[in-house]
Structures are given as C-alpha cells and as structure tokens.
C-alpha positions as CSV (number, residue, x, y, z in Angstrom):
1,X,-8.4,10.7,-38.2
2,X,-7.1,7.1,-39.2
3,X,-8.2,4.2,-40.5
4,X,-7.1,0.2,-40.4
5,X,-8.0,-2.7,-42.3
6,X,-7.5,-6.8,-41.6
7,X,-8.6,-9.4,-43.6
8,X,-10.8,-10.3,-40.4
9,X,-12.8,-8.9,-37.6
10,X,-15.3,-9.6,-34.6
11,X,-17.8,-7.0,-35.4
12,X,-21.2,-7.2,-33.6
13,X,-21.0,-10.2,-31.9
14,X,-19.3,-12.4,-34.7
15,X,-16.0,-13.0,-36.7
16,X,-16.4,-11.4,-40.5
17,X,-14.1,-9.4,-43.2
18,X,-12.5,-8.3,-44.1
19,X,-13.2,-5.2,-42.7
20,X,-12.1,-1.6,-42.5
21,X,-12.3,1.2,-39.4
22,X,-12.0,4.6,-39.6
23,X,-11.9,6.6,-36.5
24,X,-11.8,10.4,-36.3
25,X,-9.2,13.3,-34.8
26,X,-11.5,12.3,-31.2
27,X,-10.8,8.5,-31.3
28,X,-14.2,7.9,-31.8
29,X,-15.5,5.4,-34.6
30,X,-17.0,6.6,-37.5
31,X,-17.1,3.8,-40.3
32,X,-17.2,0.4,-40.2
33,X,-17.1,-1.1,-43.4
34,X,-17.1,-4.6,-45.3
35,X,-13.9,-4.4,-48.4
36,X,-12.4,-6.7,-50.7
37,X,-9.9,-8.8,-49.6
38,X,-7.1,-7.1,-51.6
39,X,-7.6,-3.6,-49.7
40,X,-6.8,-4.7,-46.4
41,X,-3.7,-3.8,-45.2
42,X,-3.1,-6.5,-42.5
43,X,-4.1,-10.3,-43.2
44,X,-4.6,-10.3,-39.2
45,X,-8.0,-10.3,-36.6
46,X,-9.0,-7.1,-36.0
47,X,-11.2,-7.3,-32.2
48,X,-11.8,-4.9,-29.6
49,X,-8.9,-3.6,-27.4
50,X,-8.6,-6.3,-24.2
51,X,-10.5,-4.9,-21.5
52,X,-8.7,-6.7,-18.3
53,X,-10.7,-6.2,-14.7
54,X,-8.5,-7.1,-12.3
55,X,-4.4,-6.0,-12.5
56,X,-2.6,-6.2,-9.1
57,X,0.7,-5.7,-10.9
58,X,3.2,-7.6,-13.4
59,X,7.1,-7.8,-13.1
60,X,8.1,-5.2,-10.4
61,X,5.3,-3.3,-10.5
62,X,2.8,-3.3,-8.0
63,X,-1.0,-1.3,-7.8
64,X,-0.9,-0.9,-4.4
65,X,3.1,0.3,-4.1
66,X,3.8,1.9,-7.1
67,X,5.8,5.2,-7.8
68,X,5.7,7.3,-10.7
69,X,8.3,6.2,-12.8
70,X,6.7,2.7,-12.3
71,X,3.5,4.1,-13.9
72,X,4.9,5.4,-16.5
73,X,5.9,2.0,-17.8
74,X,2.5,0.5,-17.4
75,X,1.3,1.2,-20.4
76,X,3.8,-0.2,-23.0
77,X,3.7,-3.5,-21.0
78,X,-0.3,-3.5,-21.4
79,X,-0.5,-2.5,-24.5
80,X,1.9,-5.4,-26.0
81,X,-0.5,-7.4,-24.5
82,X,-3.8,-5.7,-26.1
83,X,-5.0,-4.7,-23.0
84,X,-6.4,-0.8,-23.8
85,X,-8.7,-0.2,-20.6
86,X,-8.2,-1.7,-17.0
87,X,-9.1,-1.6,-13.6
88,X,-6.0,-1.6,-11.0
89,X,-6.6,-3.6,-7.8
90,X,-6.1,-3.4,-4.3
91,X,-6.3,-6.5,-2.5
92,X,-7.4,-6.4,1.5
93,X,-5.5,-4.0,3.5
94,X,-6.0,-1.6,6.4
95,X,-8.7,1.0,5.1
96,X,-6.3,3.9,5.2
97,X,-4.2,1.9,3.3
98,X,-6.6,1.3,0.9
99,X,-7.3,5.2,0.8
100,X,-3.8,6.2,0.0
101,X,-3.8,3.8,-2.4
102,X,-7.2,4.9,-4.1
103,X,-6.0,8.1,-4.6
104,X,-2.7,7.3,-5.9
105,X,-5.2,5.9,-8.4
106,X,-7.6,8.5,-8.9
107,X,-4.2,10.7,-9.8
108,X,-3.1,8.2,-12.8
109,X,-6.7,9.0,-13.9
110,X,-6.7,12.4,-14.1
111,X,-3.1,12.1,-15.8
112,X,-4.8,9.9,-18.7
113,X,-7.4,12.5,-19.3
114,X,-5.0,14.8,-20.5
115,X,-4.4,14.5,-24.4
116,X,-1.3,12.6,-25.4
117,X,0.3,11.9,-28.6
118,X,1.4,8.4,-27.7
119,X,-0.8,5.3,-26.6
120,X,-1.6,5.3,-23.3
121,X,-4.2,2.7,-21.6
122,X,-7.5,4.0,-20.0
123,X,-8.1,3.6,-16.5
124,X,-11.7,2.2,-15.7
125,X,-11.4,2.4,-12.1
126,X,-10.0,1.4,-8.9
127,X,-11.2,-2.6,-8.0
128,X,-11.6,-2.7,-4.8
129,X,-10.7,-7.1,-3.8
130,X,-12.4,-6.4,-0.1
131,X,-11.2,-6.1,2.6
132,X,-15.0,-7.4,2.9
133,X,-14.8,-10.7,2.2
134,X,-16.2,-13.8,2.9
135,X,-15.4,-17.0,4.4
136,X,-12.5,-18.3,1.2
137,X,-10.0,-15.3,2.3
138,X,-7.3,-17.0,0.0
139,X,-4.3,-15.4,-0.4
140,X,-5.3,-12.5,1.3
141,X,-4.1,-11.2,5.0
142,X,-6.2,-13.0,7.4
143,X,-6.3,-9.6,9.5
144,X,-7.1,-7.1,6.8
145,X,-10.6,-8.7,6.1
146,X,-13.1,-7.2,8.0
147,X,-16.7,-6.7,9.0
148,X,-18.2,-4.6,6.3
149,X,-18.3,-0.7,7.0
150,X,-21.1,1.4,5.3
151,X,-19.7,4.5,6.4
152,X,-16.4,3.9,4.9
153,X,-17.7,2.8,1.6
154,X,-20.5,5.9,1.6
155,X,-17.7,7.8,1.0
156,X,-15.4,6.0,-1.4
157,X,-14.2,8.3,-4.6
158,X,-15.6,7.9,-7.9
159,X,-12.5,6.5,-9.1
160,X,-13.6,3.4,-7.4
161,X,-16.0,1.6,-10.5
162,X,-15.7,-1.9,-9.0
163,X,-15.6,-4.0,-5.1
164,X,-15.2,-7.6,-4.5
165,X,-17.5,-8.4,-1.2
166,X,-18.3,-11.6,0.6
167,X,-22.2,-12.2,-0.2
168,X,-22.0,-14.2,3.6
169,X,-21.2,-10.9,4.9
170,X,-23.7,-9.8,7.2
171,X,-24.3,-6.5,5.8
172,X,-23.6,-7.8,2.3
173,X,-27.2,-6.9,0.7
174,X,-26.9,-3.2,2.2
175,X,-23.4,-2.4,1.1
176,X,-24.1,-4.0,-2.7
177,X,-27.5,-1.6,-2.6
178,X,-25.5,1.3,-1.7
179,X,-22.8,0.5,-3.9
180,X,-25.3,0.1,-6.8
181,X,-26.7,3.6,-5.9
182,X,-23.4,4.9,-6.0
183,X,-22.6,3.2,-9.8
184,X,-19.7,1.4,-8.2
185,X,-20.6,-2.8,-10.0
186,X,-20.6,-5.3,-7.2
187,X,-18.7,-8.9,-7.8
188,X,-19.0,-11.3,-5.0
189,X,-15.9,-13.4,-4.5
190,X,-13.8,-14.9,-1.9
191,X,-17.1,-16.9,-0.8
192,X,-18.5,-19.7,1.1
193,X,-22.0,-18.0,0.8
194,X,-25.3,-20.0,0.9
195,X,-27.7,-20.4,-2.1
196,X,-30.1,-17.3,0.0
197,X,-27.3,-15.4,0.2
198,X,-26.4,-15.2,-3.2
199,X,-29.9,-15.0,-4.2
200,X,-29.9,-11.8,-1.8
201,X,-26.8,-10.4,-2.9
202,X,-27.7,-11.0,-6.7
203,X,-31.3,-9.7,-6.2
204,X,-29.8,-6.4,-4.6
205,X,-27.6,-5.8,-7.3
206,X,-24.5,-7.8,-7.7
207,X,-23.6,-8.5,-11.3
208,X,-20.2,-10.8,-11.4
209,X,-18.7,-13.4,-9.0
210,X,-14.6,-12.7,-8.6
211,X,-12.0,-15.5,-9.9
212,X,-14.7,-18.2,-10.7
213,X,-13.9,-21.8,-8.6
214,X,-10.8,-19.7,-6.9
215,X,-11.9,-19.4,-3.0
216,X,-14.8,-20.3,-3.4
217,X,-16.9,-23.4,-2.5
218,X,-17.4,-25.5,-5.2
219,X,-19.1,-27.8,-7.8
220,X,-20.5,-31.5,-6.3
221,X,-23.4,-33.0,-7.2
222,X,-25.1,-33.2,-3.5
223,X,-23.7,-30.6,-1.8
224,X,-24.5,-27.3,-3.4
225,X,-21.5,-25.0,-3.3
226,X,-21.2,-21.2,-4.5
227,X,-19.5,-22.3,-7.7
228,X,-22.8,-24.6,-8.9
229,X,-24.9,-21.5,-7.7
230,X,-22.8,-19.1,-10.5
231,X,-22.7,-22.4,-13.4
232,X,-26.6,-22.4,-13.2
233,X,-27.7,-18.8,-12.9
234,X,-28.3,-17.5,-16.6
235,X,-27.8,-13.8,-15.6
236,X,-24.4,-13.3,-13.5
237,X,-21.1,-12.6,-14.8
238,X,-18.2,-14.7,-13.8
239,X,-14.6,-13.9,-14.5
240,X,-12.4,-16.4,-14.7
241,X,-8.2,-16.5,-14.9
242,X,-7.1,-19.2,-17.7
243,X,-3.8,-19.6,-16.8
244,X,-4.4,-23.4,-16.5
245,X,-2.8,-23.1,-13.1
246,X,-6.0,-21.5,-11.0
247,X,-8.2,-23.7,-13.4
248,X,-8.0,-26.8,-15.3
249,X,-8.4,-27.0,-18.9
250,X,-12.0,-28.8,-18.3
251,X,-13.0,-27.0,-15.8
252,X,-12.6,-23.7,-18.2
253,X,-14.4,-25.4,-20.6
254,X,-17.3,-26.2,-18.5
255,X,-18.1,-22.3,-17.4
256,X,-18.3,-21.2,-21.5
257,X,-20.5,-24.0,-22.2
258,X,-22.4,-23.2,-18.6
259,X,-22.3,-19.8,-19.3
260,X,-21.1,-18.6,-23.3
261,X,-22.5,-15.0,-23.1
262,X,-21.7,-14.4,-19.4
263,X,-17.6,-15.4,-19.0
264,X,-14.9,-13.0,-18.2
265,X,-11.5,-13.5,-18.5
266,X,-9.4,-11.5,-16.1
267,X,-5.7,-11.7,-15.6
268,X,-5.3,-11.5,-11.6
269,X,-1.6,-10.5,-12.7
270,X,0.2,-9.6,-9.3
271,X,3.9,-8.1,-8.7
272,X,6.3,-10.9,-9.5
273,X,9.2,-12.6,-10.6
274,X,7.9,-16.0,-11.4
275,X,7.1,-17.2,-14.6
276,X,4.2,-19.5,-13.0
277,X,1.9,-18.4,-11.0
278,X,3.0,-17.3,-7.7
279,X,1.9,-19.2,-4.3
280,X,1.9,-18.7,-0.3
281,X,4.6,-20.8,1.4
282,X,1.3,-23.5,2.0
283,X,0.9,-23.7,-1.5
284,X,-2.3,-21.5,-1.8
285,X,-2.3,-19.7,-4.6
286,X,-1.8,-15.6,-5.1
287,X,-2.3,-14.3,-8.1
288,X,-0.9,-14.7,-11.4
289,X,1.9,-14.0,-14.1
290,X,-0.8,-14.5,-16.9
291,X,-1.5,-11.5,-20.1
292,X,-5.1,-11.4,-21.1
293,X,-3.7,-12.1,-25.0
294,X,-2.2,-15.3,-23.2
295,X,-5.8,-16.3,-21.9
296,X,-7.7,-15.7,-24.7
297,X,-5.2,-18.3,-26.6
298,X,-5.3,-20.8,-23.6
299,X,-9.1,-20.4,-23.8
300,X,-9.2,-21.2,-27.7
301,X,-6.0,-23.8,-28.1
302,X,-6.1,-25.7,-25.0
303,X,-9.5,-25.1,-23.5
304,X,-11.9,-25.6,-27.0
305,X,-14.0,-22.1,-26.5
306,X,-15.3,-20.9,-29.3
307,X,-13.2,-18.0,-30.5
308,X,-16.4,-15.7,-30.9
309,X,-17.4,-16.4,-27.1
310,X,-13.5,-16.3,-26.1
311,X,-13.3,-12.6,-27.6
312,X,-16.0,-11.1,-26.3
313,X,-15.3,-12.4,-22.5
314,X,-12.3,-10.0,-22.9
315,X,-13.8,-7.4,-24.7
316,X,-17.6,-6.9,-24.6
317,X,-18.7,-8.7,-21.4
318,X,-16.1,-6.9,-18.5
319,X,-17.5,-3.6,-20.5
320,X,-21.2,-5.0,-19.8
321,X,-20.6,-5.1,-16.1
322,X,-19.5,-2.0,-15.8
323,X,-21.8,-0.4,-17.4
324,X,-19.7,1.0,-20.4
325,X,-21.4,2.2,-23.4
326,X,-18.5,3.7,-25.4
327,X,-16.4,0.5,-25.7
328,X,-15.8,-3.5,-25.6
329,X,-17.1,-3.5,-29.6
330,X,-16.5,-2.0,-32.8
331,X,-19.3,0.1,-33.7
332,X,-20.0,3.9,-34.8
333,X,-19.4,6.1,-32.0
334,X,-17.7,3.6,-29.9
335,X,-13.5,4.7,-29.0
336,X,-11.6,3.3,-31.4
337,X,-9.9,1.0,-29.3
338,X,-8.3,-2.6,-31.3
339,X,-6.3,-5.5,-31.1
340,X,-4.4,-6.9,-34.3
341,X,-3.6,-10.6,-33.8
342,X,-1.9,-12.6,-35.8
343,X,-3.2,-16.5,-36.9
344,X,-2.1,-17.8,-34.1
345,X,-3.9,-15.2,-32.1
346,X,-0.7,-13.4,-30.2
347,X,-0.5,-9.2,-30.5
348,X,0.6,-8.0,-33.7
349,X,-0.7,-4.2,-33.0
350,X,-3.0,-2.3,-30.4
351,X,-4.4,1.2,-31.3
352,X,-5.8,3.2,-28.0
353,X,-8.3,6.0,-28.4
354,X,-6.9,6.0,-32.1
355,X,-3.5,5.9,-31.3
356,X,-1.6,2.9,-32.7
357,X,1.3,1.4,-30.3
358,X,3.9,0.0,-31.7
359,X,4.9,-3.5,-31.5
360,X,8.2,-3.5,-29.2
361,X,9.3,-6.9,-31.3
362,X,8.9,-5.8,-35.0
C-alpha cells in the first residue's frame, strides 16, 4: 500500500488540489481524495505516468538490436522521463526481421509480468511502423516497404497492440479490418493517401494517423492533402512529436486548437548520439532525441497548449487508442501509475504500479 500527496493534480480531465492517492499492496488505486494544503507532502503536479507510443531507442539503445543488458537499462532512462508504459517500435524491415524482433519483445513482456520490488515500465506492445506503408516512406528503407501481406499479419503475436500502414495501400481497408478483429489499433502514417482512402481506412477501423505533418502530404488551402484530412476530422487521433525540429511551434499549435481532445504526443526517440534530431545524409529526417517530459514542456512554454489538453495527450489519449481501461488517469481502480513535476513542469518523481523511482539527480 502507499500513498502520495502534491499540492496539485490532473484528476478527471482537469488540474485541482491539492490532492492525495492511495494505492494498495496490487498497485491498483483505491482513494483519491481532495486535502488541505498543509497535508501534502510535495508542492509539485501530480498527473498520470507518461504513456509514450512510439520508442525506437534513445542513446545506444536500439528496439530493433537490443541485448539484454541493454534492456535492463531501459527502464531507469524512462522513468526519469515519466514515461511508465510504452510501446517499442520496429521501423520497416525484412518480415523475418521483424519476427525476431517481435519476439525479442514479446520476451521483455513476459519478464515485466513477473513481480519486482523496483520500478520497472510496462510494455503495451510491439508498434509495428510498416513495412506497409504508403507513398511518404521517409526515413525508412526504400526496399523494406512492401505490398501489404494478410497472411503475415493473420498471424502476428499478441504482443503486437499497434501497426502503422499506408491507407493508399491497396489492401489497406482489409488489413486494418483484420487488424481490428485481432485488437491490434491501426494508425495510418507515412501517407500520400486520397480523401476516399482515408475515409475507407477510417471507416474500417483506423483510429490515429502516425507523426502528424511528418511524411505525409500536407496542409494548402486548394489542394487537399492528408494532413488537412486529419485537422478537420473530429474523431481520429493524431500523434505528434514536439521537438520543434519535425514541427514548428505554430504548426503544433494549430493541431491542439484543430484537434484539443484528440492530440498525442509521442517521442519517435531513435538510437542516437545527437543531441538534435538525427537526419539521412539528404537531410530528411529520422527520428528523434526528444523525452515525452521534454514535449509536454515544449507543448506548454513554447507552443501555448493548454496544460490540461497538453497532459492528457500524454497520458489519457495514447491509453484511448489503445483501448486501455486500467490507466492514462487517476481514478479508483486504475494502476497507480504518476508523474511528479515540479513548476516548471520537468520530473521530480515517477511511481510505476505503486512503486516510486527514484530521481537519479536528487
């Protein structure tokens, strides 16, 4: 059992406090209370732990390459950052690579299901960034994206929870129905697609669009591109990276006011040791050196979101589309899963499943 209390919170939606938690032997919620301002414990922000969608890697470690010892440290790194669940990504590859790779995965899961006495992050899922992908391949191998194959994804693990597909893909609206029917959430990204086709894809089940104005078409006032498609549509998720380098400070702002209840931030963090965000020798960009604590205070300081809407695109909206009922909020029954941040909105503490990590700089 534990308990923790800050002089603030996001609780249902909205910033209040101050505010206490208690959480039971389980790491499952089972208060949430309004106290006086002398019993908290922490004059900080108390929000839901950092729920980041799309992690290639960060410093040396890579999803896709990673050994075991390399694991082990991902979790400290994360953490410090307030991110408690993720989703690792594979970017296109060979489909056997992508296997291997899977699995490698679907091992770290079974790992984190095992009771621990330390912090540890939870795994959501493998995201799968194609290989079927549309028309804006990006930074990806030309030669890895392929033609979509329905046999190969009928019989994808169920470590995989999210794919990234190409809604111009000519088997798009049968691989995003069979995905669906296999609970695996469908993002469409790396797109040139038509207005039909992402009517088709959306109407078949897709629910988020990958990287929002990264390869994608765009935003012009005649000629419709993908980008305008996602702005005006009132139902599908976007994610977005705000590390001012894949978007502009504007631009950000735009999407929350387009869409407040339906932005999420994602880090896109890749293997790397930049300390901007790393490109192709043709300048295209590939990936990102960005924290998700990092966007949400580039979203509020530099980009004018609305703390409220800022939170919840890294909390409650990536838990939304994946269909996660037991987190991305602090309610009863929900894992008691936080992020402490101090005034100026950088990681003082993170607790996981009700276990508090420690911060590496105090």
């Amino acid at each position: 059992m534990g308990q923790i209390t800050a002089t603030r919170a996001f609780v249902n939606g909205a910033l209040c406090g101050p505010t206490s938690v208690t959480w039971d032997a389980s790491g499952l919620i089972t208060d949430v209370s309004d106290i006086r301002v002398n019993e908290a414990e922490f004059d900080a922000l108390l929000v839901p732990g950092f729920i980041d969608l799309q992690v290639n890697g960060f410093g040396a470690f890579n999803v896709a390459s990673a050994d075991a010892a390399q694991w082990n440290q991902v979790d400290e790194h994360l953490l410090s950052t307030g991110v408690t669940s993720w989703c690792p990504t594979l970017v296109s590859a060979p489909l056997e690579k992508l296997d291997s790779a899977v699995a490698v995965i679907n091992a770290q899961m079974q790992i984190r299901e095992v009771s621990s006495s330390v912090a540890r992050t939870s795994i959501l899922g493998a995201h799968l960034e194609g290989p079927f992908l549309g028309a804006a391949i990006g930074a990806h191998n030309k030669q890895s994206v392929v033609e979509i194959d329905l046999n190969w994804i009928s019989q994808l693990p169920e470590c995989v929870a999210l794919m990234t597909i190409g809604a111009e893909q000519q088997e798009a609206v049968a691989a995003i129905e069979l995905l669906h029917k296999m609970g695996v959430a469908v993002s469409l990204g790396h797109t040139r697609a038509s207005d039909q086709q992402f009517i088709s894809a959306k109407q078949a089940g897709a629910r988020m669009v990958t990287h929002l104005f990264n390869a994608m078409s765009g935003v012009h006032h005649r000629d419709q591109g993908f980008a305008l498609n996602v702005l005006t549509d009132e139902e599908i998720y976007a994610s977005i990276i705000i590390d001012l380098e894949h978007v502009s400070a504007r631009a950000v702002r735009l999407a929350f006011l387009a869409k407040p209840t339906r932005m999420i931030m994602v880090s896109d963090s890749v293997a790397s040791g930049s300390d901007r965000a790393p490109r192709l020798s043709d300048g295209t960009l590939a990936g990102s050196v960005l924290t998700m604590d990092l966007a949400v205070r580039n979203a509020v300081f530099q980009c004018a979101v609305p703390l409220a809407e800022a939170i919840a695109s890294a909390t409650h909206h990536p838990a939304r589309v994946l269909g996660l009922k037991d987190r991305g909020e602090i309610l009863n029954g929900m894992r008691a899963d936080f992020v402490l941040l101090r005034h100026d909105l950088t990681v003082f503490k993170t607790v996981s499943n009700g276990l508090m990590n420690i911060d590496p700089n105090h």
